[in-house]
Structures are given as structure tokens and as C-alpha cells.
N, C-alpha and C positions, 0 to 999 in steps of 0.2 A: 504429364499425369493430370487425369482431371477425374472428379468426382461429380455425383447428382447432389443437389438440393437434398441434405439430409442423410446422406451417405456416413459412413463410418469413416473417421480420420483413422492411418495407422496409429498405430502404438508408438512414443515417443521415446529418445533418449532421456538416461536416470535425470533427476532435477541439479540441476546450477546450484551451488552450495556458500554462491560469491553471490547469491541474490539477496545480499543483508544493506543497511546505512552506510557508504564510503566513510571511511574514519574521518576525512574532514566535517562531513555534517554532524557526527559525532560530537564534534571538538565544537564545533561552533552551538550546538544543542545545550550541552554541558555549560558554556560559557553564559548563556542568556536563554535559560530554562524558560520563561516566559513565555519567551516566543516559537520554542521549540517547534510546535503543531506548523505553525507561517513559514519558520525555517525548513523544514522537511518537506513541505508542498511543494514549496519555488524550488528546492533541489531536486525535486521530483520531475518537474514538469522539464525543467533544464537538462534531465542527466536520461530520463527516463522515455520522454517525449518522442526525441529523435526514433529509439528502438520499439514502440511502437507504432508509429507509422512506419519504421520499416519492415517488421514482422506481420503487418497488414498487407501489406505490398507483396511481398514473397509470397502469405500465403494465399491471396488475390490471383499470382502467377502459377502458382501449384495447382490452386484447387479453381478454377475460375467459375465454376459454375456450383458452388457452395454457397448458399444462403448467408445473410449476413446472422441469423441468429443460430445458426450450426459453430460460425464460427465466435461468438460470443459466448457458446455452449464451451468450447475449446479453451477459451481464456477463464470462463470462470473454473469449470474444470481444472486446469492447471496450476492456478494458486491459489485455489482451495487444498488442493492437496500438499502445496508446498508450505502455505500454513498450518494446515494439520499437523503435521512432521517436525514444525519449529515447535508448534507447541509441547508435543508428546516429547521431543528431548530438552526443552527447558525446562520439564516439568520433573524432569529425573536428577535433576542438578539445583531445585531448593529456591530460594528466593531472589542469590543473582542473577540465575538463569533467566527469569522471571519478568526482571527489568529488561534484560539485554529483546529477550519475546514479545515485549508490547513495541520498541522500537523498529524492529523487525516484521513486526505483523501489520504497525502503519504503513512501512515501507511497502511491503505486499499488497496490502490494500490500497497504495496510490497507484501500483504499477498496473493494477487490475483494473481499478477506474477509467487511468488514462490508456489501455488496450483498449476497454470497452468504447470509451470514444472514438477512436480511431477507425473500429471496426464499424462504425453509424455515421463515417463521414464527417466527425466531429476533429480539425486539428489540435493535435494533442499537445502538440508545444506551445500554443497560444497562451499569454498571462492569464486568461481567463481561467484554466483548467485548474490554476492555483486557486482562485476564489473558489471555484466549484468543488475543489476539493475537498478545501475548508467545510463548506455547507454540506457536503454529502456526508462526510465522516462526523457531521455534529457538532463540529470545534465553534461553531458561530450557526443560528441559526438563520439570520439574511447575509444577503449577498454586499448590501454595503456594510456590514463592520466584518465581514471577510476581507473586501479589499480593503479596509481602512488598518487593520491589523497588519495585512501585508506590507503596506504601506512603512508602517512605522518598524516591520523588520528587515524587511531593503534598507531602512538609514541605518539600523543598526549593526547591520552585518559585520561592515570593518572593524566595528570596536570588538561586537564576541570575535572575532579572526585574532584581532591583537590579542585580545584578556588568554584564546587557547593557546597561542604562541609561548604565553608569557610573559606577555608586553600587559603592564599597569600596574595600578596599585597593590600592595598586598593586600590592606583591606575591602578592595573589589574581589580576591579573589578566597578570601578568609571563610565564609560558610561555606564549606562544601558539600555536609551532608545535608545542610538545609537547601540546597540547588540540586542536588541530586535528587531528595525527596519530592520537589519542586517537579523534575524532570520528569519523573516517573508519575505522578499524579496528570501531568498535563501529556506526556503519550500515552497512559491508557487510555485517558478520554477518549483521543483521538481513536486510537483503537476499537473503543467500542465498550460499553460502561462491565461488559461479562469479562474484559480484561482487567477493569480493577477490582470483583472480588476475586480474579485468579490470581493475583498478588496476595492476598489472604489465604488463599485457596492452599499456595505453597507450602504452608506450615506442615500441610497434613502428607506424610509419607505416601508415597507411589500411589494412591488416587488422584496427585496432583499431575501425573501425567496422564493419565486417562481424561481430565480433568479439562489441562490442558489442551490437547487435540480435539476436543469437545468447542470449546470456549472459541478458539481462532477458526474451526473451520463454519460456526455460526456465526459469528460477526464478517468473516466472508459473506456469506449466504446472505445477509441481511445489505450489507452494503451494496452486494451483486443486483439487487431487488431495486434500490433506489437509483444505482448507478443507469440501469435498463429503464427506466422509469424517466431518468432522465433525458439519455440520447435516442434511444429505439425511437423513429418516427412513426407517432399512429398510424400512419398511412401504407406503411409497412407490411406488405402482407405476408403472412405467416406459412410455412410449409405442413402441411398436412402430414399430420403423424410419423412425425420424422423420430431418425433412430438415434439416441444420443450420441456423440463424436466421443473417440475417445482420445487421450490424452495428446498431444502434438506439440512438438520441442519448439522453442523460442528463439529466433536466429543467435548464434555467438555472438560475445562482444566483439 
């Protein structure tokens, strides 16, 4: 099967509903709130990495004759809509919803970043895609105290692993709503600053899911903008009034 430069992608299977945070990065996030943002990155590019290069690949074999920004079109497309969707049902379920939503919408937005690189020739598993992460979603505004961040949450990894096991002290593990609070203030960031007043936003009955699907599928849009900004090479030339792709499934795990 092959398509033109700009062609219309079919219409996709419904969205993966297992495209949330593995509950280990969970545990390890919760454990050392601090570094949550650095933790999530390096789990990103490690767990995330592989499947898109390989969803590049396949759709390189499907479509071969599709542009790279048709298919760039396809991935922002895709979890755009998959964060819209988290957001409009976290927003029907109040303020834990809310939390569990910005974790899940960084997630989103790394897996979109590192598509996008992939589809510009950019290797997605490379430790770099962690720093650039970091700097694209905000969490550090240069690129050395991203890696310098990263840095100091690689040494720390085994101790949050111990502390979520349950291995340490108790009073290492004694604030929990102040780590939690901790946790949730440092993924929205990452998230994108309209995710922490949709934390606030929750208070307010069923406009907060309107609210929400509003909120993640713009902080998409905006990262898609910088993320394009980043790998798209200028030199790239562009397809003449092409027709937007529509939606196009992500290979299985």
C-alpha cells in the first residue's frame, strides 16, 4: 500500500487506554517528587524510544512515499486526541483525577516529542532526547542543567526504587501529602503551566471537563509547535497544499 505526499492516512483503530505512566515510574516519581520531571524523561526515552522508531519504520514500509510532515501531521493528530480524552474524563472525577491527568498528559507529550523526532531522522533512544525533553516541556530552560538534573536522578534512582519498595527509614517515608503535593506541582509543570490552573480548575463541577480537554489538547498544540521547531530541518521542503492525514494506529506493544 502506498500513498502520495499529502494523501489522506485511513482512519485508525479506537486509542490504547494502557498509554498511561508504568506503575514502576509511578512508584519511583512518588518516592523522589523532586525529580519526578528527570525520572519520567529517562523512562520515556528508554521504554518509549524503541516504539517509536519502530512506528516510523512500519509506517515508512506502508506509506513510503508520504512526506515527513504528513506524517508528523499523524502523530500530532493522534495524541492530541488521546490527551483531549484523558483530560475530559479526569475532569469528570474532581481533583484526584486531575493529579493522576498531568502525569499522563507528560507522558503523552514525551511519547509525541520523541515520535516527532523519529519521523525527522532524529534517534529517539539516544540520552539526549532526555535532556531535550526536559528543555522542550520547560522543566529547565538550557540544555546543561537538563543534563545536570538528569544526572543527579540516574544516581538517585536506586534509593526512590528502595524507599517505593519499602526499603528505608520511616521518616524518609513520613510526608506523604507534602510529596505528593510536591509531585503534582512538579508534573504539571512539566505538563505545561494551563495544567496547574486545571488543578484549581477542578473545584468547579462539569466545566472542569470541558475545561479539561481544552487545557491538554493546548499544551499539546504548543509543545507540537516547539517540538517541530526543533527536528523539522529547514531545508525540508514542504508539500504544497496538502490534505491533513487522518488519524493512523501506533503499532502494538
Amino acid at each position: 500500500m502506498t500513498t502520495e505526499p499529502g494523501a489522506i492516512v485511513p482512519t485508525g483503530v479506537e486509542l490504547d487506554t494502557r498509554e498511561a505512566p508504568p506503575p514502576g515510574l509511578w512508584q519511583q516519581m512518588r518516592a523522589d517528587p523532586q525529580y519526578a520531571p528527570e525520572h519520567l524523561a529517562l523512562e520515556a526515552v528508554r521504554r518509549i524510544g524503541p516504539q517509536a522508531a519502530a512506528w516510523v519504520t512500519r509506517m515508512r514500509m506502508l506509506y513510503p512515499h508520504m512526506h515527513p510532515d504528513g506524517m508528523a501531521q499523524v502523530a500530532i493528530r493522534r495524541f492530541r486526541r488521546h490527551a483531549r480524552l484523558s483530560g475530559a474524563v479526569s475532569g469528570s472525577i474532581g481533583l484526584p483525577g486531575a493529579v493522576a491527568d498531568v502525569a499522563t498528559l507528560a507522558w503523552t507529550q514525551s511519547r509525541l516529542v520523541l515520535h516527532l523526532a523519529a519521523v525527522y531522522g532524529v534517534d529517539p533512544t539516544h540520552p539526549d532526547r532526555a535532556t531535550e525533553l526536559l528543555v522542550l516541556q520547560r522543566v529547565h530552560k538550557a540544555t546543561e542543567a537538563a543534563r545536570l538534573a538528569l544526572g543527579v536522578a540516574q544516581g538517585r534512582e536506586g534509593i526512590a526504587g528502595a524507599i517505593a519498595k519499602g526499603v528505608g527509614t520511616t521518616a524518609s517515608r513520613a510526608p506523604v501529602g507534602r510529596a505528593l503535593g510536591l509531585l503534582s506541582w512538579k508534573l504539571a509543570r512539566m505538563a505545561g503551566m494551563r495544567a496547574v490552573r486545571k488543578l484549581a480548575a477542578k473545584a468547579i463541577p462539569f466545566a472542569s471537563i470541558v475545561f479539561g480537554a481544552w487545557a491538554n489538547s493546548a499544551t499539546v498544540n504548543d509543545l507540537a509547535r516547539r517540538a517541530l521547531a526543533q527536528y523539522r530541518p529547514t531545508a525540508l521542503p514542504t508539500v504544497p497544499h496538502p490534505r491533513p492525514p487522518q488519524d493512523h494506529p501506533l503499532p502494538p506493544r
